[in-house]
DRENNUFI-508766 format. One line per 3 residues: number of its first residue (from 1); their letters; for each residue x, y, z of C-alpha. Coordinates in steps of 0.02 Angstrom, whole numbers, plus 50000, padded with zeros to 5 digits. Layout:
<atoms>
NUM) A) X/Y/Z  ...;
</atoms>
This chain:
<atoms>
1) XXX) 49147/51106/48683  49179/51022/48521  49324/50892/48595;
4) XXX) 49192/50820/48720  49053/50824/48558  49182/50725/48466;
7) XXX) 49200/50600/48605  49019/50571/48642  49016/50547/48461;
10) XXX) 49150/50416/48474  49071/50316/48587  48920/50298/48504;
13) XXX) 49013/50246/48362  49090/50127/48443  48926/50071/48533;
16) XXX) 48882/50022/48363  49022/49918/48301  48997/49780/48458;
19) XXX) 49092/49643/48359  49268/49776/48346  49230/49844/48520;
22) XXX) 49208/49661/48611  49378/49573/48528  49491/49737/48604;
25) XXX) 49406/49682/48770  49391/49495/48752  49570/49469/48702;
28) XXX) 49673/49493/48866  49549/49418/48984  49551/49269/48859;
31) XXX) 49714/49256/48881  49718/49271/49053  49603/49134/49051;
34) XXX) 49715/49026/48932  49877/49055/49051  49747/49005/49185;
37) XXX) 49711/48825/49088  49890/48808/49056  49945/48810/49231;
40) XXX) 49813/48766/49345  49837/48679/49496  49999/48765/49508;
43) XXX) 50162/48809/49401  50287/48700/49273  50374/48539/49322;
46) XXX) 50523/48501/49199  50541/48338/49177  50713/48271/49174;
49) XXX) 50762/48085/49134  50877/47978/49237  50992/47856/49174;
52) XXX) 51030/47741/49334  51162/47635/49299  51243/47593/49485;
55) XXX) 51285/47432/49527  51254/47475/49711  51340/47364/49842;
58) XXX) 51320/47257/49995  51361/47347/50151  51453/47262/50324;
61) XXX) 51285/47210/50378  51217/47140/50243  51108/47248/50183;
64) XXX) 51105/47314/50014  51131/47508/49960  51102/47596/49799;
67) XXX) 51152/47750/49803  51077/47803/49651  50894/47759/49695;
70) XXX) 50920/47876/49827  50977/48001/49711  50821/47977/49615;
73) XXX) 50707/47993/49756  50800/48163/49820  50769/48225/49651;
76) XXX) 50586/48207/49646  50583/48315/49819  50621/48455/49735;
79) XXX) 50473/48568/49755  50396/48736/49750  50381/48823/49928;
82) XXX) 50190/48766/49907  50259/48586/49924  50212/48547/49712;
85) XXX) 50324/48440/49636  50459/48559/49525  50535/48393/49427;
88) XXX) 50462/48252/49362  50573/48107/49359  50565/47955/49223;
91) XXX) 50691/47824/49216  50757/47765/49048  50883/47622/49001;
94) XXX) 51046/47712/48912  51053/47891/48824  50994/47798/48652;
97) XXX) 50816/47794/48729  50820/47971/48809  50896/48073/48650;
100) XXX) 50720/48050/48565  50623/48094/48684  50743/48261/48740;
103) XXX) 50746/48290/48537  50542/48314/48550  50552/48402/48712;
106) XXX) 50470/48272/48790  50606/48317/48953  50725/48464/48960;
109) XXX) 50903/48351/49027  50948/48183/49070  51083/48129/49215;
112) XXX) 51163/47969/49182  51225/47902/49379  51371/47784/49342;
115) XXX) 51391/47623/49395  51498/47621/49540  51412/47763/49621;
118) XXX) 51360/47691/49783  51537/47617/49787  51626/47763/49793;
121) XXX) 51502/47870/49899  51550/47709/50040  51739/47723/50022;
124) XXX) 51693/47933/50056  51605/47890/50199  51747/47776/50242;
127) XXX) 51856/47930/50245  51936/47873/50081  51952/48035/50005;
130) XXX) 52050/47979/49852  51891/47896/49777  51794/47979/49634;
133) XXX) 51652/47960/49505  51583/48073/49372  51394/48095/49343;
136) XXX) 51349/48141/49153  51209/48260/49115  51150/48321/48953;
139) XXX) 51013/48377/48840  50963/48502/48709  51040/48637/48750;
142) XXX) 50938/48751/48645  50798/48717/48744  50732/48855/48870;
145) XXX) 50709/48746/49019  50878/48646/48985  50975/48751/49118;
148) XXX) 50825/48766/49239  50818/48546/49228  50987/48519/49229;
151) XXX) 51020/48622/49376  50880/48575/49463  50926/48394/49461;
154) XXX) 51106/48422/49483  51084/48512/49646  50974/48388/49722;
157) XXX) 51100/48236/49681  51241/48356/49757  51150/48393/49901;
160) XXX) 51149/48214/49949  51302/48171/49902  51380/48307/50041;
163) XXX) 51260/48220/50166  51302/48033/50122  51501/48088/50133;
166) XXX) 51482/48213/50276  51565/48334/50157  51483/48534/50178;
169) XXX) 51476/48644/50055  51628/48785/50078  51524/48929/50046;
172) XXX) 51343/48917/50105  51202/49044/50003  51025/49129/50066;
175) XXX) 50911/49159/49951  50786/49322/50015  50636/49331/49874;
178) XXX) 50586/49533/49859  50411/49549/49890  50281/49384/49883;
181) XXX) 50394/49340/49715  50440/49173/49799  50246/49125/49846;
184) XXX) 50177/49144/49663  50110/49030/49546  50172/49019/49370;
187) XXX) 49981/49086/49335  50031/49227/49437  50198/49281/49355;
190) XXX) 50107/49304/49185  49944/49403/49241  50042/49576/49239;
193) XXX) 50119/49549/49047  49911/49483/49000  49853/49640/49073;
196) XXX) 49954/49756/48952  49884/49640/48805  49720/49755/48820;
199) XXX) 49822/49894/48800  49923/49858/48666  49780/49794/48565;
202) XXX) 49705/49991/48581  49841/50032/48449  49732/49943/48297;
205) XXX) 49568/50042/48381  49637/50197/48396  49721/50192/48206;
208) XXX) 49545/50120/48128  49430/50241/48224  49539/50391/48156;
211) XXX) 49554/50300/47985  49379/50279/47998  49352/50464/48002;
214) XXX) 49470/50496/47862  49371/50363/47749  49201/50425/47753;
217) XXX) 49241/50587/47717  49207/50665/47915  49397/50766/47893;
220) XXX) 49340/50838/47746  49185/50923/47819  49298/50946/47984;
223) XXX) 49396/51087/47846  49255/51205/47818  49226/51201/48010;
226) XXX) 49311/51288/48160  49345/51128/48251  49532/51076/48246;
229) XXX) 49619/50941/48242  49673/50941/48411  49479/50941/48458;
232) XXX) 49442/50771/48341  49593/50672/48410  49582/50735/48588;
235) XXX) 49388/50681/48585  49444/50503/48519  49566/50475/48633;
238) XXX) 49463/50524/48805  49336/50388/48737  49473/50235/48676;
241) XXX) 49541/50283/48856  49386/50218/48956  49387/50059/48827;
244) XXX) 49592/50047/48878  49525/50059/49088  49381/49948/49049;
247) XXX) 49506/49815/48968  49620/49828/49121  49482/49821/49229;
250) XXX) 49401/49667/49157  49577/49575/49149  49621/49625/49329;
253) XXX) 49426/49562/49380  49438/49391/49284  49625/49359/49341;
256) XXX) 49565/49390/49532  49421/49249/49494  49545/49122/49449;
259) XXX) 49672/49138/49591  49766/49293/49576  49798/49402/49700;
262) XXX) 49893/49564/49706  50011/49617/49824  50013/49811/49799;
265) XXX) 49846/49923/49775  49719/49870/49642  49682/50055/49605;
268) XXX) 49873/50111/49574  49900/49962/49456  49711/50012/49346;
271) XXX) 49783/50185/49366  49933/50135/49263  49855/50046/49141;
274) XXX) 49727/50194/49082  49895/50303/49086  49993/50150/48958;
277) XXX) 49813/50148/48866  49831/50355/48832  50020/50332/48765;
280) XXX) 49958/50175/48652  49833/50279/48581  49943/50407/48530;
283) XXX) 50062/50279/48433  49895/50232/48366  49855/50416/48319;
286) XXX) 50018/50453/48233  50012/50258/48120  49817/50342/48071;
289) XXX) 49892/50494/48006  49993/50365/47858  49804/50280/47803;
292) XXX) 49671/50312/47706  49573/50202/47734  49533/50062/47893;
295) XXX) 49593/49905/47814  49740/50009/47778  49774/50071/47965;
298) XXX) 49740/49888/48015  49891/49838/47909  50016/49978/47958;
301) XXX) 49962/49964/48164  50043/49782/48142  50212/49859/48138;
304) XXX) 50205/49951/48319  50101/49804/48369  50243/49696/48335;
307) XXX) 50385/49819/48439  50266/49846/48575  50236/49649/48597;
310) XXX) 50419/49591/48574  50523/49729/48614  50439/49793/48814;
313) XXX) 50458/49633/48899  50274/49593/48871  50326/49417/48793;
316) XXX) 50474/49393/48875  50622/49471/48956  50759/49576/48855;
319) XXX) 50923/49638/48910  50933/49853/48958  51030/49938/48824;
322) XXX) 51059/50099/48910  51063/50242/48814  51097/50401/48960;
325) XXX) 51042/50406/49127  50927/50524/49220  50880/50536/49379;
328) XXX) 50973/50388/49436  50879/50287/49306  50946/50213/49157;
331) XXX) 50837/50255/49001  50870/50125/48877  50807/50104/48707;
334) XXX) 50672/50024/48727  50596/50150/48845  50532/50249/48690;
337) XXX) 50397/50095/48711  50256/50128/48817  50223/49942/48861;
340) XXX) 50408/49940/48955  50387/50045/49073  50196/49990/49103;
343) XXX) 50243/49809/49119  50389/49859/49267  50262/49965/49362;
346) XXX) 50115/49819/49342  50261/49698/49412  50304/49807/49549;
349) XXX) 50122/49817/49603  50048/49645/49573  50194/49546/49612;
352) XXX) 50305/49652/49742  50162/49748/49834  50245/49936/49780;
355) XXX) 50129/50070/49797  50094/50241/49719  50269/50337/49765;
358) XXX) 50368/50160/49702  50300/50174/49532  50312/50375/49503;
361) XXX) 50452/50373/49392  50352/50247/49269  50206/50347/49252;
364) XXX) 50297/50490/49221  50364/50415/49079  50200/50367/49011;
367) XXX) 50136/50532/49037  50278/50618/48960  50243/50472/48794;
370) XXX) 50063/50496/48793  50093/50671/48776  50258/50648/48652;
373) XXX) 50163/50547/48534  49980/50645/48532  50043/50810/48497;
376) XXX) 50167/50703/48355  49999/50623/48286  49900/50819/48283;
379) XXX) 50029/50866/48191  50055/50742/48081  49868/50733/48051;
382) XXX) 49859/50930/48025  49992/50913/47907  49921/50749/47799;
385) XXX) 49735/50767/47806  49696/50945/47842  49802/51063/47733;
388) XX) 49706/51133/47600  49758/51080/47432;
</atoms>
């Protein structure tokens, strides 16, 4: 059969081009690794700088009470369920000395405690209800983690306020984590998005190999043959899909060394990456059909690179923009991206223990784009490389 000739071929191609070969699969275990380095020992404290300017005051006994050194010490409780620290506190004289050091991200807010803090929190304990104070936060609010520090802090000094003054909150929340999401490490959160990084890489690989084929003259000889053109890109794509399961593999493996553990089956979650690895390969197909040439494909593959790593929710999160619905699911725009709907499945899996039946409609949507965007690149390549001039 000449599809499976063309993918033995392919493999011993790529058998001899080690260097090519060991960067696809190097990459997302290195940055597994990386994320690994970054946030050992467990996830991100924000730092957040305090501004303590009570007074305090002397109480009937005699003993002296500053309420904002409490404040400061209920603050640095805040912690992960794992008991790590989640802020890290450091005083600082007045907001001149803290704007430098929030202006180089150095801390993501500051909370200035006034100066007759622990006054008034006494006359609210008295049952003086008429006495107020104002605590003054701030930061750059351009920062990411501004509204995670802020709020963070804020809470904690709130919470003791209401037990200082006896005051309860009028509406009390519960907070019910899906799945293990509440038990994971920061390391943990970012292994499913490194995992696609293997996959997405398989779009240079796939356009080069093809290009590869175009640029030594291999397509030319293919036109005085029977074999078609279905035959050469289904044989390439069978082999770059055991490098894609390999990648995934490898990833998965390394991650599991380090500390990560999935929730869901291991086999469902590789299973989804060889299916995102066939549908990245056909993008890759269809960019090799516009080069001549393999520094040429390696140019043009930056563009769906780019899409597939900033517009899936690889890097980070990006609001639906629904275009119908089907099924009961919304299919937004950026479902015409393979990554997307591998990066919700690997979540689901990893993260929120799903198994096979949860993640259905996600692999039928990479099926139905591996298939959308092979057949696109066969005809495409039929059209640009194999008509007879």
């Amino acid at each position: 059969m000449k599809l499976f000739s063309v993918f033995i071929k392919t493999l011993r191609e790529m058998s001899r081009d080690l260097w090519l070969l060991g960067l696809t699969l190097a990459f997302a275990p290195f940055f597994v690794f990386l994320y690994w380095i970054w946030f050992y020992g467990g996830s991100t404290s924000y730092a957040v700088l305090v501004i303590n300017y009570d007074r305090g005051t002397v109480l009937s006994g005699g003993a002296i009470y500053n309420a904002g050194e409490e404040v400061v010490r209920e603050i640095e409780r805040v912690a992960y369920p794992d008991g790590k620290p989640l802020l890290k506190v450091k005083l600082v004289a007045s907001q001149a000395e803290a704007e430098p050091i929030l202006k180089n991200r150095g801390a993501t807010a500051f909370i200035e405690i006034p100066e007759d803090f622990s006054q008034v929190l006494e006359s609210l304990q008295s049952g003086d209800r008429s006495a107020t104070t104002k605590i003054t936060f701030g930061g750059d609010l351009s920062n990411p983690y501004y509204t995670i520090g802020a709020t963070l802090a804020l809470t904690a000094a709130d919470k003791y306020v209401q037990q200082m003054t006896g005051q309860m909150p009028l509406v009390g929340y519960d907070e019910l984590p899906l799945g293990a999401s509440a038990a994971r490490t920061e390391f943990e959160t970012y292994v499913p998005g490194t995992l696609i990084f293997s996959v997405i890489l398989l779009v240079f690989l796939a356009s080069m190999v093809v290009a590869r084929e175009i640029e030594s003259g291999t397509v030319r000889r293919l036109q005085i043959t029977r074999m078609t053109a279905f035959d050469l890109l289904g044989g390439i794509t069978l082999s770059l899909v055991l490098v894609g399961a390999a990648g995934v593999a490898i990833s998965f493996g390394l991650a599991a060394v380090l500390g990560f553990r999935s929730q869901g089956p291991i086999w469902v979650a590789i299973l989804v990456g060889a299916v995102a690895s066939l549908s990245v390969i056909g993008v890759g197909m269809v960019v090799a059909c516009f080069s001549r040439s393999v520094s040429h494909a390696f140019v043009v593959a930056n563009f769906p690179l780019g899409l597939m790593m900033f517009f899936s929710g690889v890097v980070f999160p990006l609001p639906k923009v629904t275009i119908f619905t089907l099924g009961g699911h919304a299919v937004g725009l950026y479902d015409l991206l393979p990554p997307t709907h591998a990066v919700v499945a690997l979540n689901k899996i990893l993260t929120l223990g799903a198994g096979f039946d949860e993640v259905v409609y996600e692999l039928t949507a990479l099926v139905v784009l591996s298939v959308l965007y092979f057949f696109i690149g066969v005809w495409l390549f039929r059209r640009m490389h194999l008509r007879v001039a």
